[in-house]
N, C-alpha and C positions, 0 to 999 in steps of 0.2 A: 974185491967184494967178498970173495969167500971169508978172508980174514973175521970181517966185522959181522958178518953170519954166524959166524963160528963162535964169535964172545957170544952174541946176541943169545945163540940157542944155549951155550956153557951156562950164562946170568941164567934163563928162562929155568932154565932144568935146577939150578942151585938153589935161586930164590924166590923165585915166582909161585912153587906151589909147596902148600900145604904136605905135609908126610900123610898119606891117605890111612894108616892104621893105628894114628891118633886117635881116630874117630872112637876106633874098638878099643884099643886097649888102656890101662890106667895107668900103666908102668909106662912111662915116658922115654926111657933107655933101653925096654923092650920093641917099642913100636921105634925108635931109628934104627937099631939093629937088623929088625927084617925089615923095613926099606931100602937100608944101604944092600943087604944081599938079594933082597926082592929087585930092588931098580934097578943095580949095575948087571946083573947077573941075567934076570927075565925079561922087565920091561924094554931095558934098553935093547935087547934081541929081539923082541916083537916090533916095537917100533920102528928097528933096523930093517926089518924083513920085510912089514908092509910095506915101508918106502923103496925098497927095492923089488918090490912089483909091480911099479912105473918109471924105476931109474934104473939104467944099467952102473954098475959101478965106474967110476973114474971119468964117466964122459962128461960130467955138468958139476963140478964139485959144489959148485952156488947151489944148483938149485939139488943135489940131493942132499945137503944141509937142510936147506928148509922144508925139504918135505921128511925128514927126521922128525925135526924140530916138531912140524904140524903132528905126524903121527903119535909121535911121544905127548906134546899134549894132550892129546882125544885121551891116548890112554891112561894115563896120570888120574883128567875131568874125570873119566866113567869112574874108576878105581875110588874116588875122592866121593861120589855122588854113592859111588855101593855102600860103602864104610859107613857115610850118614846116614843113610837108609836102614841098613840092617848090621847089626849087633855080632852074629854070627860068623865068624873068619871060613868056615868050610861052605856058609852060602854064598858070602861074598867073592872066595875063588873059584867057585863053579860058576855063578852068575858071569864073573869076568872070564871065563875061560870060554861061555858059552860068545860072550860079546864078541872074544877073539876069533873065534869060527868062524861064527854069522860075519865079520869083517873081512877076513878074508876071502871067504865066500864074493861077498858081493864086488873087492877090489877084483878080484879074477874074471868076473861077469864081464866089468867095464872095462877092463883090458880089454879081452875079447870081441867085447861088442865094439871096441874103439879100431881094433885090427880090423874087423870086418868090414867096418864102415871106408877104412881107409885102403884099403885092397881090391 
């Protein structure tokens, strides 16, 4: 099952979404450029870390695949929704960086409050 998770979220992440700095910029070989170092480099580590704020490593390899998968998408949409919105590459990384806070923020809570309920 991991297997076919593993293409699933590889396809999803390749071709599925748009390069969210298309939006901004006009140089078309500049915005893949900082997406391949923005996405391999930040995204994929953000997305890695949220999901490992309700996955321990190695215990479920299925399921923290898909909550990769899930978290790398959010971040991707928001990233994709900023770019369209606003023009500006230093609003749109603050805007994102503020989204990343407030996210983890609130996965922490529900941790939390998910231990306490179950203790």
């Amino acid at each position: 099952m991991y297997e076919i998770v593993k293409i699933i979220n590889s396809t999803l992440r390749d071709q599925a979404f748009s390069n969210p700095f298309e939006y901004i910029m006009d140089n078309q070989l500049a915005a893949i450029f900082i997406f391949s170092l923005f996405g391999s480099a930040v995204l994929n580590k953000i997305a890695y870390t949220m999901c490992g704020v309700f996955y321990k490593s190695r215990s479920n390899e299925t399921l923290g695949s898909l909550g990769y998968m899930f978290f790398y998408c959010i971040n991707v949409q928001v990233l994709i929704k900023l770019c369209q919105w606003f023009q500006d590459i230093n609003l749109v990384i603050s805007l994102y960086m503020l989204f990343v806070i407030t996210l983890f923020i609130v996965l922490y809570k529900v941790k939390n409050g998910i231990r306490q309920n179950i203790v």
